[in-house]
C-alpha positions, 0 to 999 in steps of 0.5 A: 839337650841341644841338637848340637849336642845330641849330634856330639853324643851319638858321634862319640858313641859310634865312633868311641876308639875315634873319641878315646884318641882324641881324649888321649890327646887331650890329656897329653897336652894338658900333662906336658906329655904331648906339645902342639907343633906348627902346622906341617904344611904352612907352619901356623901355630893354631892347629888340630891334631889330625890321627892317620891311625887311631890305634896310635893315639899320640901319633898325631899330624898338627894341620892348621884347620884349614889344611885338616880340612883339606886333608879330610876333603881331598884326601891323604894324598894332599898332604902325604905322610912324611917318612917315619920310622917303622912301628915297633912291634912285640 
């Protein structure tokens, strides 16, 4: 196995719920479930899905790399949560 691979293998197995929510992703997209969005800050069209919660999966933020990169250096407060409505509870 490469070491690139090994490295992926050992991430998903440490951060699993981190794992299953990107696959949620994944999945979405791929069913019509879910559909990519410009990215929040700049507005370009090639971007990540960036979790500010994994226990919800599909609520994602689409960040172009290099501002989820950004995000993930400097922080939340780069680019703060637009308001959103109050998660439902049960």
């Amino acid at each position: 196995m490469s070491e690139k691979k090994a490295l992926q293998s050992r991430w998903r197995r440490a951060n699993l719920h981190k794992y299953d929510a990107h696959r949620a992703v994944a999945a979405a997209i791929g069913s019509g479930k879910l559909e990519r969005q410009g990215c929040e800050v700049c507005g370009a069209l090639r971007v990540d899905a960036h979790h500010d919660h994994y226990d919800e999966p599909l609520n994602v933020r689409w960040l172009c790399r290099r501002h989820h990169i950004q995000l993930h250096f400097y922080g939340e407060d780069m680019f703060p949560l637009q308001s959103r409505p109050p998660k439902e509870t049960e």
